[in-house]
PDB file of N, CA, C and O in Angstrom, chain B, residues numbered from 101:
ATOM      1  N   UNK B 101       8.657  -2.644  -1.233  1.00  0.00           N
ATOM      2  CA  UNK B 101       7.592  -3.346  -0.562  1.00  0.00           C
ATOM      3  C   UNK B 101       7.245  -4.628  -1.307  1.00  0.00           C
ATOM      4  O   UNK B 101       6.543  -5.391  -0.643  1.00  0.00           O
ATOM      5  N   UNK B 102       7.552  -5.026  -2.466  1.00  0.00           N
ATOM      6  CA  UNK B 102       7.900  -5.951  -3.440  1.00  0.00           C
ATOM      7  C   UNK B 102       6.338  -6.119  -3.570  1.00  0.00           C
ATOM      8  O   UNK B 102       5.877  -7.227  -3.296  1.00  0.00           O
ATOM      9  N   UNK B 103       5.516  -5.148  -3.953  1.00  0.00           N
ATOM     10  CA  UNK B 103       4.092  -5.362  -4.513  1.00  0.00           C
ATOM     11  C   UNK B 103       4.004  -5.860  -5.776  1.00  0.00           C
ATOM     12  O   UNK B 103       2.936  -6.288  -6.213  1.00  0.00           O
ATOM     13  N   UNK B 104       5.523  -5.849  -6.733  1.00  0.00           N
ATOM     14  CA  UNK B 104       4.872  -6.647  -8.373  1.00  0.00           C
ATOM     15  C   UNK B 104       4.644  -5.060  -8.957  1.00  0.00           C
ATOM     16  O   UNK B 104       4.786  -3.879  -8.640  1.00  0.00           O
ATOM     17  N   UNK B 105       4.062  -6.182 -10.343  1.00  0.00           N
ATOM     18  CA  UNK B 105       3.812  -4.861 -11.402  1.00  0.00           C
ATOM     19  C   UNK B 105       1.926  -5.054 -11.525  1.00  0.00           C
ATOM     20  O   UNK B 105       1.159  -6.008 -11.654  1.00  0.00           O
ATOM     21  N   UNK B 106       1.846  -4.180 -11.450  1.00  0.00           N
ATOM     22  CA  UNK B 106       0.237  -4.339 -11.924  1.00  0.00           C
ATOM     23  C   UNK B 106      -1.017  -4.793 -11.079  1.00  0.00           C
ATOM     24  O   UNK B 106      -0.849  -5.779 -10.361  1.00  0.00           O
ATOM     25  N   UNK B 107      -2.134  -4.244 -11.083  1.00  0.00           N
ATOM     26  CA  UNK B 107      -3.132  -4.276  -9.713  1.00  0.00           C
ATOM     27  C   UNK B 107      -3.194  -5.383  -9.035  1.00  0.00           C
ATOM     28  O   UNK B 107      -3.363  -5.372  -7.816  1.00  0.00           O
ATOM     29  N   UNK B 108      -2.992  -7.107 -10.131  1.00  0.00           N
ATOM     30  CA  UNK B 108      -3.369  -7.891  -9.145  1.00  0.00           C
ATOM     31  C   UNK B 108      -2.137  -8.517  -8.578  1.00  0.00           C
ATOM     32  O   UNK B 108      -2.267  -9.113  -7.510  1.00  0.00           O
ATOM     33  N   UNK B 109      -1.086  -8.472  -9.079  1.00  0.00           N
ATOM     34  CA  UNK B 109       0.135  -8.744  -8.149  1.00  0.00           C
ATOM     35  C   UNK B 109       0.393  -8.245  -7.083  1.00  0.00           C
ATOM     36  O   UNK B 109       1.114  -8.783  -6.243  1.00  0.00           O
ATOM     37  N   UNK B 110      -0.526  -6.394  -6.871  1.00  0.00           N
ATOM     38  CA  UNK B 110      -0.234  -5.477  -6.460  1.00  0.00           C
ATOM     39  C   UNK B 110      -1.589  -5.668  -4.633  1.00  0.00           C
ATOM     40  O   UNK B 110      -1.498  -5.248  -3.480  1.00  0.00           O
ATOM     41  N   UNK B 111      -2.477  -6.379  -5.275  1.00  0.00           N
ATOM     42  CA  UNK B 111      -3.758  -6.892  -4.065  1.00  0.00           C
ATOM     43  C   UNK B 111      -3.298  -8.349  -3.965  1.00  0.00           C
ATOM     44  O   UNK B 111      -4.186  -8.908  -3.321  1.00  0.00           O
ATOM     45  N   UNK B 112      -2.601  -9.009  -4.198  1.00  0.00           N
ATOM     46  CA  UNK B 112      -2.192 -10.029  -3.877  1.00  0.00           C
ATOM     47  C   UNK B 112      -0.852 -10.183  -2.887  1.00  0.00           C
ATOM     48  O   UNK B 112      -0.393 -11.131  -2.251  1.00  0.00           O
ATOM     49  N   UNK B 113      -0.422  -8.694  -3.080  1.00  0.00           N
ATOM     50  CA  UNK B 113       0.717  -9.104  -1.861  1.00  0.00           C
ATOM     51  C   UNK B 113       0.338  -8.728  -0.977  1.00  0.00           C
ATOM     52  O   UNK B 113       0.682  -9.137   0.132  1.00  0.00           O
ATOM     53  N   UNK B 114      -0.879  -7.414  -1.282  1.00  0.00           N
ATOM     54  CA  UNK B 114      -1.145  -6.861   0.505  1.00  0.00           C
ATOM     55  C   UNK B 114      -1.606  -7.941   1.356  1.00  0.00           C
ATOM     56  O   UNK B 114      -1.578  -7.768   2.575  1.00  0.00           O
ATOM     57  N   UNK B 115      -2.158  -9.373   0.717  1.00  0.00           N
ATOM     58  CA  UNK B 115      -2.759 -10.331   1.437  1.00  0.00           C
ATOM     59  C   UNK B 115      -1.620 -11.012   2.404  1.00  0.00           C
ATOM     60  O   UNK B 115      -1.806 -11.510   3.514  1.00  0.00           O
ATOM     61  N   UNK B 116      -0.473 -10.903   1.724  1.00  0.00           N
ATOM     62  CA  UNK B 116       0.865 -11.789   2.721  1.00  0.00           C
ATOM     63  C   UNK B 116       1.667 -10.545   3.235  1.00  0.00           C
ATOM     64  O   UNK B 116       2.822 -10.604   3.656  1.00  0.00           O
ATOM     65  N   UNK B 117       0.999  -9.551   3.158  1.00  0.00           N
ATOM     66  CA  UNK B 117       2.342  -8.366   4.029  1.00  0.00           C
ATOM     67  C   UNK B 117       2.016  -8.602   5.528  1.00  0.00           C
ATOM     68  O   UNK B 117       0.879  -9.021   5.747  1.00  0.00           O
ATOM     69  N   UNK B 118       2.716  -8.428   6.446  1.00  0.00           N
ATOM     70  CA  UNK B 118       2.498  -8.536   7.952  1.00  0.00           C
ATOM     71  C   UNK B 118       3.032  -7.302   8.331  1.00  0.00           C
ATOM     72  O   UNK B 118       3.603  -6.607   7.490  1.00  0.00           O
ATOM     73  N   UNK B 119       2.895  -6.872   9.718  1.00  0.00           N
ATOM     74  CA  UNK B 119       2.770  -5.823  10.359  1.00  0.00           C
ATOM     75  C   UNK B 119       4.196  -5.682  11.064  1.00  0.00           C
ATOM     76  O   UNK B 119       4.734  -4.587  11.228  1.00  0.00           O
ATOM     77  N   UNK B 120       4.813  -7.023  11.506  1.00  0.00           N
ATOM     78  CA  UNK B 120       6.207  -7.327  11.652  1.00  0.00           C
ATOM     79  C   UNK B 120       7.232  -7.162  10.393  1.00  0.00           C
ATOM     80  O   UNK B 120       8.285  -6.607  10.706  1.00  0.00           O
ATOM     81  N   UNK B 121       7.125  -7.507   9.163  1.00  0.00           N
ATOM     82  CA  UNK B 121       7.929  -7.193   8.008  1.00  0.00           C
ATOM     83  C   UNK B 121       7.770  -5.690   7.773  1.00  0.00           C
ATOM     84  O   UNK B 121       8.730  -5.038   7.361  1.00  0.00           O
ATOM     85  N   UNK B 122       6.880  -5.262   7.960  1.00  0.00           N
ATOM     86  CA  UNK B 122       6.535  -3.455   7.511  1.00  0.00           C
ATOM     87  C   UNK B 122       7.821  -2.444   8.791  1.00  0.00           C
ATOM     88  O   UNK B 122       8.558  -1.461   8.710  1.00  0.00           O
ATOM     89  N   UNK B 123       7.413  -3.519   9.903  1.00  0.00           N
ATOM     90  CA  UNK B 123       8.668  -2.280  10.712  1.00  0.00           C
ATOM     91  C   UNK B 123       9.830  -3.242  11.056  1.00  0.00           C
ATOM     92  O   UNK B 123      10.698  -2.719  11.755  1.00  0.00           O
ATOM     93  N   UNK B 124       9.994  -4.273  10.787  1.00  0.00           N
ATOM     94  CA  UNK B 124      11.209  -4.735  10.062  1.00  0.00           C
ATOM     95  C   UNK B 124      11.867  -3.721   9.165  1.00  0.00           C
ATOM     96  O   UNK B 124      13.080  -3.559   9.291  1.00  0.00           O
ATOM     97  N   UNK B 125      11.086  -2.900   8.119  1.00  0.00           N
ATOM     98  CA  UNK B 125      11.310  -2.605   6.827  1.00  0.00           C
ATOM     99  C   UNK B 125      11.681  -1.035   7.226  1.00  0.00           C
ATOM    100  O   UNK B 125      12.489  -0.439   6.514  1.00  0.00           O
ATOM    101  N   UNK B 126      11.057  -0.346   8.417  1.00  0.00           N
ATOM    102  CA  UNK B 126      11.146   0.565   8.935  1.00  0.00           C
ATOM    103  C   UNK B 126      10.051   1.628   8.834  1.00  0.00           C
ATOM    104  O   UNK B 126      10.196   2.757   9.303  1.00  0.00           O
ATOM    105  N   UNK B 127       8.890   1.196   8.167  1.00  0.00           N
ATOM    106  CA  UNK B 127       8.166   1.534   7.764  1.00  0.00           C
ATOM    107  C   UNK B 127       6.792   1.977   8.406  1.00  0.00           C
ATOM    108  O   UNK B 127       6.155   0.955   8.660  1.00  0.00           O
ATOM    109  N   UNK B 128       6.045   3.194   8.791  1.00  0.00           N
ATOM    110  CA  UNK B 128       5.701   3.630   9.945  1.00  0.00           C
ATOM    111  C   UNK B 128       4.416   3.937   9.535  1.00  0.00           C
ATOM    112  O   UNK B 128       4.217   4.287   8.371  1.00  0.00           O
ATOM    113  N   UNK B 129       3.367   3.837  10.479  1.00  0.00           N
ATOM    114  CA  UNK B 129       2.132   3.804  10.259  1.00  0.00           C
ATOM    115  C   UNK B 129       1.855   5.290   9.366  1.00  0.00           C
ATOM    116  O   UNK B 129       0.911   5.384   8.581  1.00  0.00           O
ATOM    117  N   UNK B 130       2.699   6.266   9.587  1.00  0.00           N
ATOM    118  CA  UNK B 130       2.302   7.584   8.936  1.00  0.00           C
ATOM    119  C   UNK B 130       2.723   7.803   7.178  1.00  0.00           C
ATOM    120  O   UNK B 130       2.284   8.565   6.317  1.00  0.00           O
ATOM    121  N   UNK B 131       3.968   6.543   7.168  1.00  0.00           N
ATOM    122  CA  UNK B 131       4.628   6.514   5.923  1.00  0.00           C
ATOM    123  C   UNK B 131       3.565   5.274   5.266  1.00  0.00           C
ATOM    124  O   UNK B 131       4.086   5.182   4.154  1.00  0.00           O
ATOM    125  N   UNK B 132       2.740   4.554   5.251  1.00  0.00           N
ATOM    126  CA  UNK B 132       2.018   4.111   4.824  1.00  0.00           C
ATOM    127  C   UNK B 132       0.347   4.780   4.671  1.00  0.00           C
ATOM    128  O   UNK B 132      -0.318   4.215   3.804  1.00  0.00           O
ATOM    129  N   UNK B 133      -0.257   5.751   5.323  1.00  0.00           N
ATOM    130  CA  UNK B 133      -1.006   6.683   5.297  1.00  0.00           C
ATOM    131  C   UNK B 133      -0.617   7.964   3.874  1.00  0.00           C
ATOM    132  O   UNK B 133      -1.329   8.508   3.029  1.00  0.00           O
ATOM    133  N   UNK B 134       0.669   8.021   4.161  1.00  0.00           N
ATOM    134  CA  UNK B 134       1.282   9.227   2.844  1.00  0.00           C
ATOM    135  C   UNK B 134       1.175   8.881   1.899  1.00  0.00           C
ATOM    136  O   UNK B 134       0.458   9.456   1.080  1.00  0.00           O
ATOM    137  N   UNK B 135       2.108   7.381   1.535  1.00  0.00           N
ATOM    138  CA  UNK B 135       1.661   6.621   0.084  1.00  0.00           C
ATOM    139  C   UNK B 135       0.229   6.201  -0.047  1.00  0.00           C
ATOM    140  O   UNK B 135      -0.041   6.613  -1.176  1.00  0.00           O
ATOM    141  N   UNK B 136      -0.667   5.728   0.341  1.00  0.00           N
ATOM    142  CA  UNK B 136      -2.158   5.701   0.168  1.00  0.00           C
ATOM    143  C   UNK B 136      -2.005   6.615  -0.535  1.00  0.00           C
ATOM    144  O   UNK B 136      -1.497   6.549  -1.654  1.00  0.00           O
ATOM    145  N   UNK B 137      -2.611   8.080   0.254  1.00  0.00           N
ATOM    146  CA  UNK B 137      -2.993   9.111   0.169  1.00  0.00           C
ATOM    147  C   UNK B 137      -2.344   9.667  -1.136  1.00  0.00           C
ATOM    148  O   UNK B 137      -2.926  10.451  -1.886  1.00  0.00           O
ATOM    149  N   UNK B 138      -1.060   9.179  -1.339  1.00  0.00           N
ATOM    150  CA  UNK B 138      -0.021   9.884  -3.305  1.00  0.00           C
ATOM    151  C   UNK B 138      -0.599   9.188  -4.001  1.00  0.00           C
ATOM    152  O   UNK B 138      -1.020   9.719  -5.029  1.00  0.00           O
ATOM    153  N   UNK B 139      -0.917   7.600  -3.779  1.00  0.00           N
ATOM    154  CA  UNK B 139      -1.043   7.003  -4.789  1.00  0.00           C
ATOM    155  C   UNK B 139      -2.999   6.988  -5.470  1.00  0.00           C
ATOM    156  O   UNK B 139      -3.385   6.837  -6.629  1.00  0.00           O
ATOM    157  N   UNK B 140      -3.877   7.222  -4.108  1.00  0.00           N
ATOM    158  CA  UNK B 140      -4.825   7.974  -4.543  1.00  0.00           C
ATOM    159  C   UNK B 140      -4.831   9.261  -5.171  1.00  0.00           C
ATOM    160  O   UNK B 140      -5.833   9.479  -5.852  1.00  0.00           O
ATOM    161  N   UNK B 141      -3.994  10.145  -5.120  1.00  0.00           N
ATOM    162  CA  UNK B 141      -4.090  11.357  -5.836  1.00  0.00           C
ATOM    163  C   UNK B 141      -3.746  11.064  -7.509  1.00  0.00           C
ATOM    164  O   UNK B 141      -4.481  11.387  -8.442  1.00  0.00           O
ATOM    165  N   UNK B 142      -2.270  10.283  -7.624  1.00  0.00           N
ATOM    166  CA  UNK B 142      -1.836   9.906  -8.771  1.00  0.00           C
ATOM    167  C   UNK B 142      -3.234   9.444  -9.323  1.00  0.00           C
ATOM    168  O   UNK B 142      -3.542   9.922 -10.414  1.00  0.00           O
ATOM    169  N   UNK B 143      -3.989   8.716  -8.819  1.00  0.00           N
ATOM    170  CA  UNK B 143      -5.246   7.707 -10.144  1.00  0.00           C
ATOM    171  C   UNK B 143      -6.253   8.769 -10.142  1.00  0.00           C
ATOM    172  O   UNK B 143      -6.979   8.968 -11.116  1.00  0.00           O
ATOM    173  N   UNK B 144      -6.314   9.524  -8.950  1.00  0.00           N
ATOM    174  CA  UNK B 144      -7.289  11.026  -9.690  1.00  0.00           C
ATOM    175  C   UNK B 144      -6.789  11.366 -10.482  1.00  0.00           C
ATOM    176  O   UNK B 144      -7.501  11.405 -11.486  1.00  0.00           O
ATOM    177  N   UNK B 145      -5.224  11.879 -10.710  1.00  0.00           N
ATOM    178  CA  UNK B 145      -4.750  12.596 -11.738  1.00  0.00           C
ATOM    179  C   UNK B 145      -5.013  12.105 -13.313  1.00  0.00           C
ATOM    180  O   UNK B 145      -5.469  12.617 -14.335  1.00  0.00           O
ATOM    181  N   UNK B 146      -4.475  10.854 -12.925  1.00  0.00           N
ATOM    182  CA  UNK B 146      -4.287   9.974 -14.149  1.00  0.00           C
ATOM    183  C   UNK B 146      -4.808   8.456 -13.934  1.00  0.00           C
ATOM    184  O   UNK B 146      -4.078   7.566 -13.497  1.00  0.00           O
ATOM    185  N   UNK B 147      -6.143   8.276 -14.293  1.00  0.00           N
ATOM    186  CA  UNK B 147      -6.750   7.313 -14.101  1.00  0.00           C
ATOM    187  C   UNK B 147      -6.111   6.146 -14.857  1.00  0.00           C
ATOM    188  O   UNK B 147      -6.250   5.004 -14.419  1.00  0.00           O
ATOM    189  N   UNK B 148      -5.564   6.336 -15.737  1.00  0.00           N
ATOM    190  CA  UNK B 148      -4.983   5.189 -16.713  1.00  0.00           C
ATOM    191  C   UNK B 148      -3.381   4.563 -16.122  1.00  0.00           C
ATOM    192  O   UNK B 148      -2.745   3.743 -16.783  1.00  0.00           O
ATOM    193  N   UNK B 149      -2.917   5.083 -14.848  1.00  0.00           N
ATOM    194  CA  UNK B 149      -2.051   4.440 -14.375  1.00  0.00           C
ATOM    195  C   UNK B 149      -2.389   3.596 -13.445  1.00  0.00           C
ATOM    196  O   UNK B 149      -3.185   3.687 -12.510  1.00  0.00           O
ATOM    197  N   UNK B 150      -1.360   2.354 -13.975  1.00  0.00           N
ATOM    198  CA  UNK B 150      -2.201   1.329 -13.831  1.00  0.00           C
ATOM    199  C   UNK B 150      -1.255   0.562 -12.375  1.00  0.00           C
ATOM    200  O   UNK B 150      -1.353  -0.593 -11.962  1.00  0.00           O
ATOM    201  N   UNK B 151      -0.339   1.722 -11.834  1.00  0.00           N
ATOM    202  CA  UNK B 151       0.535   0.871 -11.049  1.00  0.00           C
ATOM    203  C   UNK B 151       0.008   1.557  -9.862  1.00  0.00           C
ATOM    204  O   UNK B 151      -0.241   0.865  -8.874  1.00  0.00           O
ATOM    205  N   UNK B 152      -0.225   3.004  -9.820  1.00  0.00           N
ATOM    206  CA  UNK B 152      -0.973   3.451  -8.683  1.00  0.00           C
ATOM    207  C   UNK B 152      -2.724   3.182  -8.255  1.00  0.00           C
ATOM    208  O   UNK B 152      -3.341   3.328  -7.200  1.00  0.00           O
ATOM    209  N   UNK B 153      -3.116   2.738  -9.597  1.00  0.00           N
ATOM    210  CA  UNK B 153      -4.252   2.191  -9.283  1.00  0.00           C
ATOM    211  C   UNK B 153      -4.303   1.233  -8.602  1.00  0.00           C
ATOM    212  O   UNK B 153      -5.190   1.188  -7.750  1.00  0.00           O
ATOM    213  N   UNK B 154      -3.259   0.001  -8.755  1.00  0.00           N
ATOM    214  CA  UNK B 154      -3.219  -0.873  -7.641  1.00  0.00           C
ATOM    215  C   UNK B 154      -2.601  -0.814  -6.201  1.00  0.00           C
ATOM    216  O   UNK B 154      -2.852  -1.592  -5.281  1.00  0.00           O
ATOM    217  N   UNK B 155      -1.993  -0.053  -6.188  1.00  0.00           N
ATOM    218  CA  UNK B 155      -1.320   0.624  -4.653  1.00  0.00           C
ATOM    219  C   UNK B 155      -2.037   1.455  -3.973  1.00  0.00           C
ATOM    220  O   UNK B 155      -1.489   1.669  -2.892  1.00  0.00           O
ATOM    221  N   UNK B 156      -3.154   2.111  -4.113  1.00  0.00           N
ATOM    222  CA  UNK B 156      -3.891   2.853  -2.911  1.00  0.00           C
ATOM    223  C   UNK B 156      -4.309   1.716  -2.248  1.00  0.00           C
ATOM    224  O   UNK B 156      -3.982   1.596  -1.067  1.00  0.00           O
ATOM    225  N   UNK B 157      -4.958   0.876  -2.773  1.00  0.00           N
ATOM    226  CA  UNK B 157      -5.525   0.071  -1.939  1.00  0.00           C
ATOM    227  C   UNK B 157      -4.730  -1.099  -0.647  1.00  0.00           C
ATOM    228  O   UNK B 157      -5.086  -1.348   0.505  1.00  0.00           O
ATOM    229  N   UNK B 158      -3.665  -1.564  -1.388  1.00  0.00           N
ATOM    230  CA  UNK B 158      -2.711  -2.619  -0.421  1.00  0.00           C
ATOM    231  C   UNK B 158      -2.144  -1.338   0.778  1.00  0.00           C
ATOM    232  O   UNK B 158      -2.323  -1.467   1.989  1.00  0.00           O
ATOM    233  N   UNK B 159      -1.601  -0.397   0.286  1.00  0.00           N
ATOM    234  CA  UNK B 159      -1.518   0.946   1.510  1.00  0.00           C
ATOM    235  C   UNK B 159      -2.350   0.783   2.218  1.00  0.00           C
ATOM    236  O   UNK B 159      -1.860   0.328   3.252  1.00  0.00           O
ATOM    237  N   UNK B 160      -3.825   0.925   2.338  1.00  0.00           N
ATOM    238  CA  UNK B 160      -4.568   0.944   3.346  1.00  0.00           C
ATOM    239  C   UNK B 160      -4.590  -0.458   3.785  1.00  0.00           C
ATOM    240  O   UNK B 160      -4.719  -0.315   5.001  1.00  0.00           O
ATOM    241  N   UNK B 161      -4.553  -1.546   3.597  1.00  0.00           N
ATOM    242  CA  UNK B 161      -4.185  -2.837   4.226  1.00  0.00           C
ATOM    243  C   UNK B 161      -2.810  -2.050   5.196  1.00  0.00           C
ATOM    244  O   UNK B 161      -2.664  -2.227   6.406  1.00  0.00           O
ATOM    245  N   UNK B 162      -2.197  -1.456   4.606  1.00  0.00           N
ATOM    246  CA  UNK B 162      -1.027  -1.657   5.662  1.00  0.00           C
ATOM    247  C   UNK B 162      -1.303  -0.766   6.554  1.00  0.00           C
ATOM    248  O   UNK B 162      -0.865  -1.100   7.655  1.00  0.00           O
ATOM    249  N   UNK B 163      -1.945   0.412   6.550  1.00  0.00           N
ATOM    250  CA  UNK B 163      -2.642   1.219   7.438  1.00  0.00           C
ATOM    251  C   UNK B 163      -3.472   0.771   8.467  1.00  0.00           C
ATOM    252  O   UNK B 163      -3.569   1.064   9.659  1.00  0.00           O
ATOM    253  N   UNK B 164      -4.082  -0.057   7.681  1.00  0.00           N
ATOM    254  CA  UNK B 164      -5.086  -0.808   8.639  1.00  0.00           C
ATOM    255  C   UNK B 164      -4.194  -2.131   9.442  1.00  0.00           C
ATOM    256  O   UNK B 164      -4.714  -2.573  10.467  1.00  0.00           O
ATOM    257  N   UNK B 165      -3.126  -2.628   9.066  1.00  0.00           N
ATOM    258  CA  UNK B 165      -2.657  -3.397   9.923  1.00  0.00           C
ATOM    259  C   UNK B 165      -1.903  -2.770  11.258  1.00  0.00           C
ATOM    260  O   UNK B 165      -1.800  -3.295  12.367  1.00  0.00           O
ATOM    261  N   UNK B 166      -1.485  -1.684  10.879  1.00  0.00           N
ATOM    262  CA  UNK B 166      -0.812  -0.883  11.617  1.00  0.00           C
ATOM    263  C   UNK B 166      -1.802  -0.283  12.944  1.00  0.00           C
ATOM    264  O   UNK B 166      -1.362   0.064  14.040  1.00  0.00           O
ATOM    265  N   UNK B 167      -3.308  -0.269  12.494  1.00  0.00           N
ATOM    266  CA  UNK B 167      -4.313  -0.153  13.623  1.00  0.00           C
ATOM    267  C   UNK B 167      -4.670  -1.004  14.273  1.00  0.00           C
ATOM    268  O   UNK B 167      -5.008  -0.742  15.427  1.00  0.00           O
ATOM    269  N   UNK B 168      -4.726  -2.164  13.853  1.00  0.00           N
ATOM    270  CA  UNK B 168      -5.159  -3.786  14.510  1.00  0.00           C
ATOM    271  C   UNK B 168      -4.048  -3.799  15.205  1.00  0.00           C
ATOM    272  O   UNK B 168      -4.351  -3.525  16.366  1.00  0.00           O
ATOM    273  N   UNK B 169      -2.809  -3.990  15.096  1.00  0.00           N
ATOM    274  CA  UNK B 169      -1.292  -3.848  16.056  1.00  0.00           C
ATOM    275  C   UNK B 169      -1.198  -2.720  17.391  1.00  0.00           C
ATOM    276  O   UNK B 169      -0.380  -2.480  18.279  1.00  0.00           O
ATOM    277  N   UNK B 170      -2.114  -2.360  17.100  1.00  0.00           N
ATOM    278  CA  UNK B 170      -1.993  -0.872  18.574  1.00  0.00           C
ATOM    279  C   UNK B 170      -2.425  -2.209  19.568  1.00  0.00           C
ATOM    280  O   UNK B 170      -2.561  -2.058  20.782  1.00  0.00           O
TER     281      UNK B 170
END
């Protein structure tokens, strides 16, 4: 999904992802709901990771683009 390393590379791409590149990519409103949902569990688990801390959030950008597109 080429989010980078680290939270703000990681909220900086959800700003240029589009809803056309995501299913370009093949990538399906339910497979972006799953990763959210891992990568929130991962920063419950382990708050000090610092790569899933920045990926719950751009996930739900893509979740949420995937609802604006209906």
């Amino acid at each position: 999904m080429k989010w980078g390393t680290g939270r703000a590379q990681n909220l900086a791409r959800a700003g240029t992802v589009t809803l056309q590149e995501m299913r370009a990519a093949g990538i399906t409103r339910q497979m972006a709901q799953s990763w959210r949902d891992f990568y929130s569990y991962v920063v419950q688990m382990n708050p000090a990771n610092p790569s899933a801390a920045g990926r719950a959030q751009p996930m739900q950008h893509v979740v949420d683009l995937f609802d604006k597109g209906k």
